[in-house]
C-alpha positions in Angstrom: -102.7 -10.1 72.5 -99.5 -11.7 73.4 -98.9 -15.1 75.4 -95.8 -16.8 76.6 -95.8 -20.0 74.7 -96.7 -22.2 78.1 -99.1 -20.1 78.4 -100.3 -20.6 74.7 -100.3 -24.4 75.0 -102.7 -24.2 78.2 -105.2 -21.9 76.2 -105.3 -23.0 72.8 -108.6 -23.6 71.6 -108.9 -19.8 73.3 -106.5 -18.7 71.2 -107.6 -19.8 68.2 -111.4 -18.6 68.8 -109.4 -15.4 69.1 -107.6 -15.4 66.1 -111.0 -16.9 63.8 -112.6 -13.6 65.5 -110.0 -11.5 63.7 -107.5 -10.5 66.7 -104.5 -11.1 66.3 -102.5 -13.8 68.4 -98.8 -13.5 69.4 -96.7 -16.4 70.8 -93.3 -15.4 72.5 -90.4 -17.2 73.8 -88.2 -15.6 76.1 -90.3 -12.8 75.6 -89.7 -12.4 71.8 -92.5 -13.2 69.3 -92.2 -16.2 67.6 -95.3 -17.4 66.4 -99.0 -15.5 65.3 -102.1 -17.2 65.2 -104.1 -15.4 62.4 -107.6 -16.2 60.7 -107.4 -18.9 58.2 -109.4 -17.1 55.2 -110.0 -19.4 52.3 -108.4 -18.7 49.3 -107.5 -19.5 45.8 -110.1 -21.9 43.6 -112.2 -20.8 40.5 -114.9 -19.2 41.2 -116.8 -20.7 38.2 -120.1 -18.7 38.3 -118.4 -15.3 38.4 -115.9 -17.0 35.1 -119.4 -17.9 33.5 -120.6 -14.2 34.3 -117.8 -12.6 32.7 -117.7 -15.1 29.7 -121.3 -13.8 28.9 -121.0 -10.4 29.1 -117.7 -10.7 26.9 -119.2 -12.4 24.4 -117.2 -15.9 25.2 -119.1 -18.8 23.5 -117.3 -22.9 23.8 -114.1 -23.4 25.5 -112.0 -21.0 23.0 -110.0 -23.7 22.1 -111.4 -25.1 18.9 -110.6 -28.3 18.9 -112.1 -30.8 16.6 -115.3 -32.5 18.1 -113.5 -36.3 17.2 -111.2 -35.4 20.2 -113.5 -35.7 22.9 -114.0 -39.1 21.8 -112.8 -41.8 24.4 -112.1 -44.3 21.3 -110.2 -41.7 19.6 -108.0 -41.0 22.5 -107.0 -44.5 23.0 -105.9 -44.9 19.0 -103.5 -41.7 19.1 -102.2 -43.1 22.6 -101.4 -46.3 20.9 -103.9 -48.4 23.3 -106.1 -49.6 20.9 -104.5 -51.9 17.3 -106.1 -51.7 14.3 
């Protein structure tokens, strides 16, 4: 579908219930296309259940990291930072 971008303004909230539909939205001035009004679709993130899925059936135990268990100390952290005197 293709509207004028007048057009566009007066219909918006049409528009865009057309484009979260799937179909796709053109926006002209002077009769050229300027603009499209597409479905948003969410993307990006971890997906933390499928990374948990795939750790297990690879065999992936702890973080894979192996840092020493003192470092998750909070009191630890602030000594190597400096925030803490002995």
């Amino acid at each position: 579908m293709e509207f004028p971008i007048r057009e566009a303004k007066a219909r918006l909230s049409e528009l865009v219930t057309a484009a979260r539909k799937g179909e796709r939205v053109i926006i002209t001035r002077h009769g050229q296309p300027t603009a499209e009004l597409v479905r948003c679709d969410r993307r990006g993130g971890i997906d933390f259940e499928k990374l948990e899925a795939a750790r297990r059936r690879l065999g992936i135990e702890g973080d894979g990291e192996g840092w020493p268990e003192e470092f998750n100390d909070p009191a630890f952290s602030r000594k190597v930072l400096g925030l803490d005197e002995e």
